[in-house]
C-alpha positions as CSV (number, residue, x, y, z in Angstrom):
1,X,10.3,39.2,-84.6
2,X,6.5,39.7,-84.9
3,X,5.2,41.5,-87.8
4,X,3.4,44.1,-85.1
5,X,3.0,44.4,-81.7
6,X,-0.9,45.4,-81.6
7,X,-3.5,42.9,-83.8
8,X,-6.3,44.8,-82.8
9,X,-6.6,48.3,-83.6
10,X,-9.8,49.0,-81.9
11,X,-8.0,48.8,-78.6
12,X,-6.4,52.0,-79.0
13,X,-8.4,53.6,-81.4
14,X,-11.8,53.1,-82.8
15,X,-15.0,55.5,-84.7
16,X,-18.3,55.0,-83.6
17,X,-21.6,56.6,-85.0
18,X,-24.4,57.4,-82.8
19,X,-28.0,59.2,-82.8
20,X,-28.0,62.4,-80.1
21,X,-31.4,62.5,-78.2
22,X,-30.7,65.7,-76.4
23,X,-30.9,64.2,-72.7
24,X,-29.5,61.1,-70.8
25,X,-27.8,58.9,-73.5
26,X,-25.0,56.2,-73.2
27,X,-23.0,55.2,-76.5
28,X,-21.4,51.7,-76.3
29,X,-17.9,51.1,-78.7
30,X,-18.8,48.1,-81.3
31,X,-14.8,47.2,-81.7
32,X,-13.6,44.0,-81.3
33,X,-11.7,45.6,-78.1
34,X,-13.6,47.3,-75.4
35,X,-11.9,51.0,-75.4
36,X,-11.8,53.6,-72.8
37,X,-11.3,56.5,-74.4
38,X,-8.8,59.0,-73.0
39,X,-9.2,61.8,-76.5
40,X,-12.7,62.2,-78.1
41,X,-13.0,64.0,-81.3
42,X,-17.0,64.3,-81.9
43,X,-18.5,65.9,-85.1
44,X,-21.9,66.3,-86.0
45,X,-22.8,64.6,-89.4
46,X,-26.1,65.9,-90.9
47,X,-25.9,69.6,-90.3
48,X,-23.0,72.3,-89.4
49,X,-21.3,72.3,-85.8
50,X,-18.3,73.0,-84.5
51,X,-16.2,70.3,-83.9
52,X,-15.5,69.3,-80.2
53,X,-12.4,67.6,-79.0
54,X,-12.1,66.5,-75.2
55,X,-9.7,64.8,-73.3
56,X,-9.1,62.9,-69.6
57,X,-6.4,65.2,-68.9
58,X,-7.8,68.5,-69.5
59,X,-11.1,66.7,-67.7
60,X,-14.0,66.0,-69.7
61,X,-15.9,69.4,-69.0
62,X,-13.6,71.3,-71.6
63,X,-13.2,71.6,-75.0
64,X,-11.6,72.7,-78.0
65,X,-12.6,73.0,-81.8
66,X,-10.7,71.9,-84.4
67,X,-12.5,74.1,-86.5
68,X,-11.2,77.6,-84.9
69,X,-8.8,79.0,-82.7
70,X,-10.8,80.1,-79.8
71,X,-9.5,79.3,-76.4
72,X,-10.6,76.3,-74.5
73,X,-14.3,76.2,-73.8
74,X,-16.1,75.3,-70.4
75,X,-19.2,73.2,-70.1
76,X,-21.7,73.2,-68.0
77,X,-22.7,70.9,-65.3
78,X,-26.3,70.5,-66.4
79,X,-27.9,71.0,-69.6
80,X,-26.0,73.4,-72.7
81,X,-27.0,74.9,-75.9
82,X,-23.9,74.8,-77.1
83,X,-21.7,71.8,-76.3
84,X,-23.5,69.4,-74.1
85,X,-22.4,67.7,-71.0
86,X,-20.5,64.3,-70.9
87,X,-20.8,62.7,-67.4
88,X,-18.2,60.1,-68.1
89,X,-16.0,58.8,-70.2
90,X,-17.0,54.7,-69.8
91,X,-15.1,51.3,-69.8
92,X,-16.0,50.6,-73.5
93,X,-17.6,54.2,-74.7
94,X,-19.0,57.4,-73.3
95,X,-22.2,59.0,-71.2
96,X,-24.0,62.3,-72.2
97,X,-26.0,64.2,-69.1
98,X,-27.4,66.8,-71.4
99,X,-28.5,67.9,-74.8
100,X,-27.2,70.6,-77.7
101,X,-26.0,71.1,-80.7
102,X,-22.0,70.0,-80.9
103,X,-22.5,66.3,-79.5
104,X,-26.0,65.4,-78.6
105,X,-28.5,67.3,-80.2
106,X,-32.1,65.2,-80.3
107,X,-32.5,63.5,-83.8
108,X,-29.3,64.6,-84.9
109,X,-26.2,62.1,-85.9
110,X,-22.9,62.1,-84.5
111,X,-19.4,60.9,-85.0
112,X,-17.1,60.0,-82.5
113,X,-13.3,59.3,-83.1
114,X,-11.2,57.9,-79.8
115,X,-8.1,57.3,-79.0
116,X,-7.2,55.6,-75.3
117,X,-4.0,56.9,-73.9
118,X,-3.3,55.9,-70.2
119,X,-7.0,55.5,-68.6
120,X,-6.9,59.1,-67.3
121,X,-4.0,58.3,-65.2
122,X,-1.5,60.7,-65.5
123,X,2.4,61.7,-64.8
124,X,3.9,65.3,-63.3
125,X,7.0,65.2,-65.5
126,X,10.1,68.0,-64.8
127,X,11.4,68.8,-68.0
128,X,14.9,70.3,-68.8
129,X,13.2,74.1,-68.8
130,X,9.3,73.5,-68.4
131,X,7.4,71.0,-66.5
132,X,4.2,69.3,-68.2
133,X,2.0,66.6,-67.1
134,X,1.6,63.8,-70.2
135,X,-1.0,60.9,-70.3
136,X,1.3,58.5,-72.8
137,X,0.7,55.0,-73.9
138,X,3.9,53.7,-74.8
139,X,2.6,50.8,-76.9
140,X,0.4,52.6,-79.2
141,X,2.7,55.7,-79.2
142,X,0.0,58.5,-77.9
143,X,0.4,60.9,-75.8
144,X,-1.3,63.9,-74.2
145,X,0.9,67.0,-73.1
146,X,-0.5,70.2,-71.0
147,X,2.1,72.3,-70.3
148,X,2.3,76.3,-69.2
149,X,4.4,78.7,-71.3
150,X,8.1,79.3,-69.3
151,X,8.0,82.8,-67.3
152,X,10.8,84.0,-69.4
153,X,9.0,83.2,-72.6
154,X,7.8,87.4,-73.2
155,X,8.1,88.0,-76.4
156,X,8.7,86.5,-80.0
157,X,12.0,88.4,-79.9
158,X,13.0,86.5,-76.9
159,X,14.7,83.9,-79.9
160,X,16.6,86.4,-81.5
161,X,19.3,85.3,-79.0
162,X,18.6,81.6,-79.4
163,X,16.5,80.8,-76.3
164,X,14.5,77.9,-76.4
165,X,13.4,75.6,-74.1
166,X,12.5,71.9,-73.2
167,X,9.3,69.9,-72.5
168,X,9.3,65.7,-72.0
169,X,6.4,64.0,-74.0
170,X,6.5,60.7,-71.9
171,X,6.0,58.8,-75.3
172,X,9.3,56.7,-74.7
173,X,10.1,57.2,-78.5
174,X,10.7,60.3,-81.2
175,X,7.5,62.0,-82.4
176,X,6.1,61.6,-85.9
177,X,3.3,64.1,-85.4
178,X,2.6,66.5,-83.1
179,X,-0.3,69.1,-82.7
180,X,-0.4,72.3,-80.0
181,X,-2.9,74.2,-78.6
182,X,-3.2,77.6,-77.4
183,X,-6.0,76.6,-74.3
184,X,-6.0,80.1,-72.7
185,X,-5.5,82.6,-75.9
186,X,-6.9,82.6,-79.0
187,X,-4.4,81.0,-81.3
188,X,-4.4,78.5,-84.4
189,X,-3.6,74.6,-84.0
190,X,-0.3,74.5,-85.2
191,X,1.0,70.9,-86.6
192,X,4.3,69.8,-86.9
193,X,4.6,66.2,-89.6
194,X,7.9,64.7,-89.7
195,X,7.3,64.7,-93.6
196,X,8.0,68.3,-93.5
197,X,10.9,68.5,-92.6
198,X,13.4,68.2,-89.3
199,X,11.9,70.7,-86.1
200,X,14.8,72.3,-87.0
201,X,12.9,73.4,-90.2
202,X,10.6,75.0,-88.4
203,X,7.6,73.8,-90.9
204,X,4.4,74.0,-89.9
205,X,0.4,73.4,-91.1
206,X,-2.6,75.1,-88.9
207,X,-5.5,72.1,-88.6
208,X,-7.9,74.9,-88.3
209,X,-7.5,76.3,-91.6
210,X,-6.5,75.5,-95.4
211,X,-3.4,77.3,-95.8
212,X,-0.2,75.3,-97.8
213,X,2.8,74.7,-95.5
214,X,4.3,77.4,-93.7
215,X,7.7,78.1,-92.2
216,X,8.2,80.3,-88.8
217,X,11.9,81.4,-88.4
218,X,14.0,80.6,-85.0
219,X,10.6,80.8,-82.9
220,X,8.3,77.6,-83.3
221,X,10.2,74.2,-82.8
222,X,13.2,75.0,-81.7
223,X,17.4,74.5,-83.0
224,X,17.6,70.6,-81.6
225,X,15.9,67.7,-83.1
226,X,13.7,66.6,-80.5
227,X,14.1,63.3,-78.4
228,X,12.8,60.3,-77.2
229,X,11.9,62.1,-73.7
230,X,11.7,66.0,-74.8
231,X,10.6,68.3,-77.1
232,X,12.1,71.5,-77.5
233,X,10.0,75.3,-78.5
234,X,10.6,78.6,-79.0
235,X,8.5,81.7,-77.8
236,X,6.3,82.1,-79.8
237,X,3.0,82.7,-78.3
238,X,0.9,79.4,-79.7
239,X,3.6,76.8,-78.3
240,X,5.1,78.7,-75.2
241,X,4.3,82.3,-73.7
242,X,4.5,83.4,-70.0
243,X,1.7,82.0,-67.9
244,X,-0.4,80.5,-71.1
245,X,-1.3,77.0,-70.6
246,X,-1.5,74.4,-73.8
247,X,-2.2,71.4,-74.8
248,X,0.2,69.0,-77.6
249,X,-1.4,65.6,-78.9
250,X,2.1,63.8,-80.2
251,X,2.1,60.6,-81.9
252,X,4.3,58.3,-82.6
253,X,4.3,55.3,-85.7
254,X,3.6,51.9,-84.6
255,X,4.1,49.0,-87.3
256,X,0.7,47.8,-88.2
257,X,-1.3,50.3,-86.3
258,X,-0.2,54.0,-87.1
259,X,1.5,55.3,-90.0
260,X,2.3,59.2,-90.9
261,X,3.1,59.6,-94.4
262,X,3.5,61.5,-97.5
263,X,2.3,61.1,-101.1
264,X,2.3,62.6,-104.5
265,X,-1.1,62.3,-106.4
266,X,-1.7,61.3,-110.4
267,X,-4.2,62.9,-110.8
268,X,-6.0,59.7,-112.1
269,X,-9.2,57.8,-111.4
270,X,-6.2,54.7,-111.3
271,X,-4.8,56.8,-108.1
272,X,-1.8,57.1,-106.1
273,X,-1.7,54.2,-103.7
274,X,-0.1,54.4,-100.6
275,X,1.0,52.1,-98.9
276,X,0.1,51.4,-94.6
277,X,1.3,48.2,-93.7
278,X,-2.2,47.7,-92.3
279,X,-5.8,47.9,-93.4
280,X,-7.0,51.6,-92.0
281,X,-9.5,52.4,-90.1
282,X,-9.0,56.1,-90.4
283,X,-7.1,58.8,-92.6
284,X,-7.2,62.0,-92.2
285,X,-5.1,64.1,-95.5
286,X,-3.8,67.4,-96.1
287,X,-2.9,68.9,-99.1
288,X,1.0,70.8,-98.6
289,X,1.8,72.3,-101.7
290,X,-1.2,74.8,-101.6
291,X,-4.5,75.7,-99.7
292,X,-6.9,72.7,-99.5
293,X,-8.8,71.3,-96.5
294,X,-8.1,68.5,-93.9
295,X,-10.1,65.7,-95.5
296,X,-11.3,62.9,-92.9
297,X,-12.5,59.4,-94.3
298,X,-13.1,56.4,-91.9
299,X,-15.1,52.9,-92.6
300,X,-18.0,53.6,-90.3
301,X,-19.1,55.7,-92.9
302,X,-19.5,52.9,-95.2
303,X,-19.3,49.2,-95.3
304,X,-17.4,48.6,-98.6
305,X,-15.4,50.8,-101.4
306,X,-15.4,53.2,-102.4
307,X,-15.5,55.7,-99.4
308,X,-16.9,58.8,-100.7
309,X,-18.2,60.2,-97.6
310,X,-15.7,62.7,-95.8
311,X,-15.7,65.2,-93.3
312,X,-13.4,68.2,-93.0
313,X,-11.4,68.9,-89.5
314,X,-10.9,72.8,-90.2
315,X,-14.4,73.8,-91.0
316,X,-17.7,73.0,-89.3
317,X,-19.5,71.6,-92.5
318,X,-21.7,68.6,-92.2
319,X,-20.3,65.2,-94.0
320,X,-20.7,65.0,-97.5
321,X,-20.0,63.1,-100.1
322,X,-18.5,65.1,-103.7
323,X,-18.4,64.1,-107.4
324,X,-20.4,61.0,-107.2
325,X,-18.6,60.1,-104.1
326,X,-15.6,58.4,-105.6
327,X,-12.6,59.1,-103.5
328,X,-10.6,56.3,-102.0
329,X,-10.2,52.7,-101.4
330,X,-9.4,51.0,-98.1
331,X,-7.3,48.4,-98.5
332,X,-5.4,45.3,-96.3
333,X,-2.0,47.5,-96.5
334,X,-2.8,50.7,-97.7
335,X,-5.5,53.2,-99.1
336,X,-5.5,54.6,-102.9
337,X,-7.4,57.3,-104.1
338,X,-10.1,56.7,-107.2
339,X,-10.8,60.3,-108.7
340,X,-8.5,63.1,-109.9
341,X,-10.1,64.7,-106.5
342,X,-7.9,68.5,-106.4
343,X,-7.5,68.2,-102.2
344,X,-5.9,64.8,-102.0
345,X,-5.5,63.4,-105.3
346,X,-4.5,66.3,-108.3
347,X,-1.6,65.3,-110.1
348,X,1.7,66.5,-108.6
349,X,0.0,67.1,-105.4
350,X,2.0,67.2,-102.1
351,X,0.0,65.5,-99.3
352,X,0.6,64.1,-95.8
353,X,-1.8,61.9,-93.9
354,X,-2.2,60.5,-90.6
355,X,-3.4,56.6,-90.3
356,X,-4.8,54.2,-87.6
357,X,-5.3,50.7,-88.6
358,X,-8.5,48.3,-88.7
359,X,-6.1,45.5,-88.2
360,X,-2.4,45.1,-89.5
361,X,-1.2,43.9,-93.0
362,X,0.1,40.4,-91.4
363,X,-0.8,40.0,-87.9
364,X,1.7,39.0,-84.9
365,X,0.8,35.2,-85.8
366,X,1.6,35.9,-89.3
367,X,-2.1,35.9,-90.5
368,X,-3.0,38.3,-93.0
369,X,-5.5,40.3,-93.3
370,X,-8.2,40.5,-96.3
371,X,-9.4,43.3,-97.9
372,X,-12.8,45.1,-97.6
């Protein structure tokens, strides 16, 4: 059996820097892989901006920021102060119609992170109590979810006698990670990591803020583990309310491509390693056991180790680079941190990450990879 089923990571997933120039401006993906991207995450890098996240399902006039809990946010057709206007998402990038500050503000430099699901093609799926429509791509174990809150979903009380209700995914497996939005009330991004426990647990971290991990009795995640077709919530109102509508980004881990993980840091310039079974492209680490930020590192940022250069999902600072900008190495199998660095290194730390790969640790031929 082959090692992994994807040897090129930059078909599913790949980061790509760019210049905004405030008007008509195409942005070509330099991956191995052309991509399409189906979820864009855009930050800008030299100054502060919200972050904007956009996806094929919702349509690529609407977004959301990571960095608060404000409902979903409408663009405009032409020209925006605010977030600008994306004509298209393209066969191997992405076309901007407009200029402004959150993704294509003249002289200003961006980020983009993008993840192809299912080419904008998506699925009405009936669930066992709620319907949703998912864009899923079964080989790299992504998919999108919008969903609105069951009519009996009133109150947070509404648990106290056990209701709860049932949503499929469409990801063909069990979710490792999974993150919901609130599109049509102003609610936090609540994230569920299978490192913190069972759904049953009910265990949850907010991406839009610092706070240590939480726990919400009978009304987040349900009283079944959830499946390979279905999720199950409760009523509270940022997962399921009457007549709200929502979005979940659920994720599944792929050998050689995806990895969601947990690690204890040392505290040590010789840091924790931990151990991908691929060389990443992309981390993003939280910090469980008390309130730290989402810290983002990915290799466009640099071209060889150490990666010192981060950028934090639940604030709208620009990218910077902290104590000399010794943080972490990017290995062929793994990533381990170089500095006793308090948000994802301080000895005795609880963290958990998310990973996408570069390329995998052996590839489906059986040729390794080498390191950076």
């Amino acid at each position: 059996m082959a090692y992994t089923t994807i040897d090129d990571g930059s078909k599913y997933f790949q980061t790509t820097l760019y210049t905004g120039n405030g008007g008509s401006l195409a942005v070509t993906n330099d991956g191995n892989s052309d991509l399409q991207p189906d979820f864009a995450w855009f930050k800008k890098r030299g100054a502060s901006e919200s972050h904007a996240l956009f996806d094929t399902t919702r349509g690529i006039d609407r977004f959301l920021s990571s960095n608060s809990d404000a409902v979903e946010q409408h663009q405009p057709t032409t020209g925006n102060t605010d977030a600008d206007d994306i004509a298209s998402f393209d066969s191997d990038g992405f076309t901007f119609q407009g200029g402004g500050g959150a993704i294509n503000q003249s002289s200003n430099t961006y980020v983009a992170w993008q993840w192809k699901a299912n080419g904008g093609t998506t699925t009405s799926q009936t669930g066992s109590d709620i319907d949703s429509v998912t864009q899923a791509n079964t080989t790299s174990k992504f998919s999108i979810i919008t969903y609105t809150g069951a009519s009996n979903a009133d109150s947070d009380s509404d648990n106290n006698s056990g209701a709860y209700w049932r949503v499929k995914h469409g990801l063909g497996s069990t979710p490792k990670l999974a993150i919901f939005k609130n599109r049509s009330n102003a609610a936090g991004w609540y994230v569920w990591h299978h490192k913190l426990g069972g759904t049953q647990d009910q265990k949850y971290l907010q991406l839009q803020g610092t706070n240590a991990v939480a726990t919400e009795s009978d009304i987040l995640f349900g009283n079944t583990d959830w499946s390979s077709t279905e999720f199950e919530i409760g009523a509270w109102n940022v997962v399921n309310r009457d007549s709200q509508t929502y979005v979940a980004y659920m994720f599944d881990e792929v050998q050689g491509y995806s990895k969601f993980g947990f690690y204890k840091g040392n505290g040590s310039t010789d840091g924790t390693f931990v151990y991908t079974g691929f060389k990443p492209a992309w981390i993003m680490a939280k910090r469980t056991d008390t309130a730290k930020n989402w810290y983002i590192f990915n290799t466009k940022f640099s071209p060889f180790n150490v990666l010192g250069t981060t950028i934090t999902a639940n604030n709208n600072d620009a990218q910077s680079s902290e104590n000399s900008g010794t943080y972490v190495d990017f290995l062929s199998n793994g990533f381990k941190w170089r500095q006793d660095f308090s948000h994802a290194n301080a000895s005795g730390g609880e963290h958990v990450y998310m990973a996408f790969a570069e390329h995998p640790f052996v590839s489906s031929e059986g040729v390794p990879v080498t390191a950076r």
